[in-house]
BANU-777023 format. One record per residue (C-alpha): y, z, x; residue in one letter. Coordinates in steps of 0.02 Angstrom, whole numbers, plus 32768, in hexadecimal, padded with zeros to 4 digits. Layout:
residues N
      Y      Z      X   r
      Y      Z      X   A
...
//
This chain:
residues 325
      Y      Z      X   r
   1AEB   8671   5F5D   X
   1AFC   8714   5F03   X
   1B88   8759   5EA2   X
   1B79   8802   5EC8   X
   1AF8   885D   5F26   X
   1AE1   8910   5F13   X
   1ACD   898C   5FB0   X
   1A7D   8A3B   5FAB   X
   19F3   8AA2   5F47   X
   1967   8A58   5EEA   X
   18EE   8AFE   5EB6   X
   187A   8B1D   5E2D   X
   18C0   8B94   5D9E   X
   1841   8C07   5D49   X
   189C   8C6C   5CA1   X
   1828   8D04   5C57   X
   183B   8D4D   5BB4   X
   180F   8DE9   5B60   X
   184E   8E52   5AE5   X
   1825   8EF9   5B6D   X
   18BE   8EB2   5BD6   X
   193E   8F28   5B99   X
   19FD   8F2D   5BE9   X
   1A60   8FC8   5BFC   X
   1B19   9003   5C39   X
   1B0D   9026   5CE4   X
   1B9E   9076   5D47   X
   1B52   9074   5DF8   X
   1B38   8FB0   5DE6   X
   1BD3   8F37   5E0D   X
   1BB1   8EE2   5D56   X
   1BA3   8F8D   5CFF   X
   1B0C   8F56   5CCA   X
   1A41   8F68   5CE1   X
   19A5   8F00   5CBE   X
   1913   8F79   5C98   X
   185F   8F55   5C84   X
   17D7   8FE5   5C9C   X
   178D   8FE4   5D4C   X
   16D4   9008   5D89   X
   1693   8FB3   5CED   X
   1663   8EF6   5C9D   X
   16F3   8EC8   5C3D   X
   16D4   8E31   5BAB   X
   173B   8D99   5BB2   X
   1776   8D37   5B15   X
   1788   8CA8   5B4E   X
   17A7   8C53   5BEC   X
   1810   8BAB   5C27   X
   180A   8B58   5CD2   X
   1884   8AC5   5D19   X
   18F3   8A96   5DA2   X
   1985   8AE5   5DD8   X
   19F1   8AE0   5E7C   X
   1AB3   8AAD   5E79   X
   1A7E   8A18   5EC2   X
   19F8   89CA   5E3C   X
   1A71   8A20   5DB7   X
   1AEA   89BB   5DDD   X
   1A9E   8921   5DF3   X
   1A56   8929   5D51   X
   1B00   8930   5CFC   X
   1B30   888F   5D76   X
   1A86   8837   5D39   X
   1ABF   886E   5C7B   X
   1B6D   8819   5C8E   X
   1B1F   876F   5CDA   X
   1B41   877C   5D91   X
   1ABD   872E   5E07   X
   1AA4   87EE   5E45   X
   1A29   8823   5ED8   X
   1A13   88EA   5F17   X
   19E3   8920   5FC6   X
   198C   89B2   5FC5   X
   1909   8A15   603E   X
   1873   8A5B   5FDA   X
   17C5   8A93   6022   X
   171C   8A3F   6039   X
   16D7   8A84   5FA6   X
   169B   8A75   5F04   X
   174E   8AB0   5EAC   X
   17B4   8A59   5F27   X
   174E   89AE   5EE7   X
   1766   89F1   5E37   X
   183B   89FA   5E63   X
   182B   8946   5E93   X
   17C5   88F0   5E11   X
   1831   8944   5D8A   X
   18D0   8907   5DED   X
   1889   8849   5E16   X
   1849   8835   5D65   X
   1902   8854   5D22   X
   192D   87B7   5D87   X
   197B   881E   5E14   X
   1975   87D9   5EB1   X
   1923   8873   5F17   X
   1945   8875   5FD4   X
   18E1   8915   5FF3   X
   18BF   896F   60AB   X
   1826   89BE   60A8   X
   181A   8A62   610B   X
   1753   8A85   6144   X
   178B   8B35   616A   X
   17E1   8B61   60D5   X
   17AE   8B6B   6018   X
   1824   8B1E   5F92   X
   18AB   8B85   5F46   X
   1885   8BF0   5EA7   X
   18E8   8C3F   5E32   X
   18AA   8CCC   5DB9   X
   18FF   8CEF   5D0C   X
   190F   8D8A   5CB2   X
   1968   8D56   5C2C   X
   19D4   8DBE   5BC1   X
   1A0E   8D9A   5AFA   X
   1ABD   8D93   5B39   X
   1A93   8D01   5B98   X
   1AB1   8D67   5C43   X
   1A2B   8D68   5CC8   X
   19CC   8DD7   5D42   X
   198B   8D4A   5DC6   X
   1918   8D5B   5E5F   X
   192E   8CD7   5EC9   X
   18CB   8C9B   5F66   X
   1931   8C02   5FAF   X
   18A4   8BDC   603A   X
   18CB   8B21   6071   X
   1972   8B16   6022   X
   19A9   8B83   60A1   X
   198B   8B17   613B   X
   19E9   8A80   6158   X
   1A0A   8A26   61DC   X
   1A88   89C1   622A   X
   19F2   8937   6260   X
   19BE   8945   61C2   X
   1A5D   88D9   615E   X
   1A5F   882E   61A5   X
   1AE5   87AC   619A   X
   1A9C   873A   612A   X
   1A9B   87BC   60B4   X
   1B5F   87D8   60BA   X
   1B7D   8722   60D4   X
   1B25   86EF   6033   X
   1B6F   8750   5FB3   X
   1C27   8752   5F4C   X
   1C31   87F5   5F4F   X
   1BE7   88BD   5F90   X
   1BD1   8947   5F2B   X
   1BC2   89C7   5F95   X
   1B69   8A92   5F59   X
   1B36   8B00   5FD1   X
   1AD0   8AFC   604E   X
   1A91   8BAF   606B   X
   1B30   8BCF   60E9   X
   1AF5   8B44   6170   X
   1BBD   8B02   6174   X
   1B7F   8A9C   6220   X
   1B1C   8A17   619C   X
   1BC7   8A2E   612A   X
   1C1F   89F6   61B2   X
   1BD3   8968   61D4   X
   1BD1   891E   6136   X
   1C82   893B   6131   X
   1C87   88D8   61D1   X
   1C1E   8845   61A6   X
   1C83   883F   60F8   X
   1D1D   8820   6154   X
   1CD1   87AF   61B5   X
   1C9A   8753   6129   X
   1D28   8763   60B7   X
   1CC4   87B4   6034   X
   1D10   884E   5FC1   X
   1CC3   88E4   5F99   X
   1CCE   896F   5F2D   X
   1C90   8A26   5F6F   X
   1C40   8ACF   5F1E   X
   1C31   8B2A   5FBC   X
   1BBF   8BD4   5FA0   X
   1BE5   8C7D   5FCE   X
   1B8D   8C76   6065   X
   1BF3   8BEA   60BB   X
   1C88   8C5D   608C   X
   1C53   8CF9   60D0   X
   1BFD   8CBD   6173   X
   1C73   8C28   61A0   X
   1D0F   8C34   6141   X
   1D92   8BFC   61C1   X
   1D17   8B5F   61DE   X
   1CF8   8B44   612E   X
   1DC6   8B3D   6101   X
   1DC6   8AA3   6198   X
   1D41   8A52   6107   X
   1D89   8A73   606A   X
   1E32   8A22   60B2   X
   1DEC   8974   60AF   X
   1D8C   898E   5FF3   X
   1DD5   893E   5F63   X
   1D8E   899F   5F03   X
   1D80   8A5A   5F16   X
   1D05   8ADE   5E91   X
   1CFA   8BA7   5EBA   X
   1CE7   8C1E   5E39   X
   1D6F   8CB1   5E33   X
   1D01   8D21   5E98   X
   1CEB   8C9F   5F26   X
   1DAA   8C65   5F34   X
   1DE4   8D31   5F4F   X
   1D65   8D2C   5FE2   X
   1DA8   8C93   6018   X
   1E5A   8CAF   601D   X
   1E58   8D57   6038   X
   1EC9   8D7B   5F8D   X
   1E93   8E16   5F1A   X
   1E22   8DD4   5E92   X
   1E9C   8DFD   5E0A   X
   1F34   8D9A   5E72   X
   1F14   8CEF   5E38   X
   1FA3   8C94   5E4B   X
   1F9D   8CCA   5EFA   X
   1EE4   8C98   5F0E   X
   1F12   8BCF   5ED2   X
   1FCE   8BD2   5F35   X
   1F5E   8C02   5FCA   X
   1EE1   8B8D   5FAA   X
   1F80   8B04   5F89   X
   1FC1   8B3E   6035   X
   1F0D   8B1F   6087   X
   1ECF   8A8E   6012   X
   1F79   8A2D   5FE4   X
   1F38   8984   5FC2   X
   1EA0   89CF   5F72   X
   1E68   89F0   5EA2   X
   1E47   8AA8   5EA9   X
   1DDF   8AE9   5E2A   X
   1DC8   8BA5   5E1E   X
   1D46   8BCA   5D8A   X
   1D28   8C80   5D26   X
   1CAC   8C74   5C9D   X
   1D05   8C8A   5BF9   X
   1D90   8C98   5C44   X
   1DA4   8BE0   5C55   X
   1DF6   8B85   5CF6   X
   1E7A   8BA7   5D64   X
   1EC1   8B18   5DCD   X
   1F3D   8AD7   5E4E   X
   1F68   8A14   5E57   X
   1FFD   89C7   5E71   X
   2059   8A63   5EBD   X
   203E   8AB4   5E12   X
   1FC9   8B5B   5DE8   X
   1F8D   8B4F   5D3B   X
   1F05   8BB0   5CC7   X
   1EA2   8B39   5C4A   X
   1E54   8BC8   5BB9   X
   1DAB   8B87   5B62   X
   1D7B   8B8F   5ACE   X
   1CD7   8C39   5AB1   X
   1C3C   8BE0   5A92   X
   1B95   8C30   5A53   X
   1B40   8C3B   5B10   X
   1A65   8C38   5B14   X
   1A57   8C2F   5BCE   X
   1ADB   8C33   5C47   X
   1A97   8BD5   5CD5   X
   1AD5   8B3C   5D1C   X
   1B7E   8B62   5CC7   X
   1BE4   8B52   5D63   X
   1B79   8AA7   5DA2   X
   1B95   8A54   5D04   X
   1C4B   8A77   5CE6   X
   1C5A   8A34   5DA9   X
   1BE7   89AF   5D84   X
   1C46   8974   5CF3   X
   1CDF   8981   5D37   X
   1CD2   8901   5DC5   X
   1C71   888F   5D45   X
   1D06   8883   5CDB   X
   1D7D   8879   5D60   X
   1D22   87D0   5DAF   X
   1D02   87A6   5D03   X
   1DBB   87B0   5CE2   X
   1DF1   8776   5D83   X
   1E2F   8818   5DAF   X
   1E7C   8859   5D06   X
   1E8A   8938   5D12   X
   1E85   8939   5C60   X
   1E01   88D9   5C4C   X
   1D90   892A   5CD1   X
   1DB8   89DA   5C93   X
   1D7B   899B   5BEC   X
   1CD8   894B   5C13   X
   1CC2   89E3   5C89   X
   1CEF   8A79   5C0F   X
   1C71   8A18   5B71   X
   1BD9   89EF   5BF8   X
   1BF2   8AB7   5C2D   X
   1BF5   8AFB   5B6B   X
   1B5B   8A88   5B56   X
   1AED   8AD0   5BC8   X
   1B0E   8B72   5BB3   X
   1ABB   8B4E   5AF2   X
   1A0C   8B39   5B42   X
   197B   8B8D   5BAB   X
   1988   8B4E   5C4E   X
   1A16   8AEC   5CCB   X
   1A00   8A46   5C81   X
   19C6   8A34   5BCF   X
   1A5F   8A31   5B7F   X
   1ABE   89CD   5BF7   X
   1B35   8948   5B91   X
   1AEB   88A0   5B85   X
   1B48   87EC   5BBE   X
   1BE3   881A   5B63   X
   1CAE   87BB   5B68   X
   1D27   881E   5BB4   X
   1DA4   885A   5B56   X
   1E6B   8832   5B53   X
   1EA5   88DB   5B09   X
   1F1F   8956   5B79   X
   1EDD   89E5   5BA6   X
   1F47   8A77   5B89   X
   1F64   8AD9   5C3B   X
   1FE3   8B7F   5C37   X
   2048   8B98   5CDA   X
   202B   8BFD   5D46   X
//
């Protein structure tokens, strides 16, 4: 029996470094900003760093960290850096239930890495892209405590079936939907997110969602309340810190700046960490947004989505301060 498996990406993440990369203000863009390098020409690296990413291996990670018998089902391809994903998953003691696609390569990520800690990244998602419904068996629902679900490249058909099966089986779950489940199947997506315990969208993803104006949210989480009502909502912004409705109450949790490295992962670990503290704490707010907020401002310290993930650590007792909304 697992505690918690993981469902979603498992891809190979490949950061570059050189002091040519040079970022600039940038109007036309919708981040005002530019990543230039010189084109037509062999540009030197400094140094380079490759590991695993994917919402779903990030995630499991933290779980594995925090002492929860933790397995991740992933799809990867039948090649060399799919087998590379999966020995560095297995030999962290993660159980990996991998689909491998013989038409697909492995996701990849590629870095360009700024001294901000923001990112340029290409990404080819290959077999993350193509679950299936045959694909998630029974056994696999049946034999775990609890789902934490990422996305799965818009496919809300496989989404939907885990849902089922986890009613079925009386397990809880916890879900970090991606954009593309929101923009392709929103209406069938909602029908989802109505039976998670747990909900995580970034600020971006919930104004899509509900339909509110980005900078309306109070009316993003009431209508997220109204849709989700016996549901955590958790509605994320970077630096910004949390915004969240539980309880029939809207509230905005401020963090605390931290020097950032490397901004990946951010979002996986705070999610991460939050549902480890609240099993850990048998389903303390507080303590979840705790674990959640110190496994986020760890990572962020390092290269890469995992390496500075919190180890096995008590949750804490203290109150978190959260401002109405």
């Amino acid at each position: 029996m697992n505690d918690i498996i993981t469902i979603g990406s498992a891809i190979q993440d490949i950061y570059v470094f050189s002091n040519k990369f040079s970022v600039h203000a940038d109007p036309r863009k919708t981040s005002g900003k530019s990543e230039f390098f010189e084109f037509g020409t062999k540009i030197e690296l400094d140094d380079i760093f490759i590991g695993v990413g994917g919402g779903a291996s990030n995630a499991a990670f933290t779980f594995k960290n925090q002492g929860f018998r933790t397995a991740c089902i992933a799809r990867i391809g039948n090649d060399g850096t799919g087998a590379d994903v999966r020995k560095r998953i297995k030999n962290y003691g993660i159980k990996d239930i991998f689909i491998v696609d013989k038409k697909c390569r492995t996701g990849r990520g590629v870095f360009f890495l700024g001294r901000s800690g923001e990112k340029t990244v290409l990404v080819y998602r290959g077999a993350t892209n193509n679950f299936k419904t045959s694909e998630i068996k029974d056994s696999y629902i049946k034999n775990t405590k609890w789902l934490y679900l990422t996305s799965l490249g818009g496919n809300i058909s496989t989404i939907e079936k885990i849902t089922k099966l986890s009613g079925k089986f009386g397990k809880k779950f916890m879900i970090n939907p991606g954009k593309r489940e929101i923009i392709k199947h929103k209406k069938r997506l909602i029908k989802v997110l109505k039976k998670a315990k747990i909900i995580l969208l970034n600020r971006e993803e919930a104004s899509l969602l509900t339909g509110r104006a980005f900078g309306n949210i109070k009316g993003i989480l009431e209508e997220m309340m109204k849709n989700c009502p016996d549901s955590v909502v958790l509605v994320t912004e970077g630096k910004n810190g949390i915004y969240m409705a539980v309880d029939n109450e809207v509230s905005h949790v401020i963090i605390k700046p931290v020097k950032c490295i490397d901004m990946t992962g951010a979002g996986d670990a705070f999610g991460s960490g939050f549902l480890a503290g609240y099993i850990k704490s048998r389903g303390s707010i507080d303590s979840a947004l705790d674990l959640g907020i110190r496994n986020s401002a760890s990572v962020i310290r390092k290269i890469g989505a995992k390496n500075g993930l919190l180890p096995k650590t008590k949750v804490s007792k203290k109150v978190i301060n959260k401002i109405k909304i």
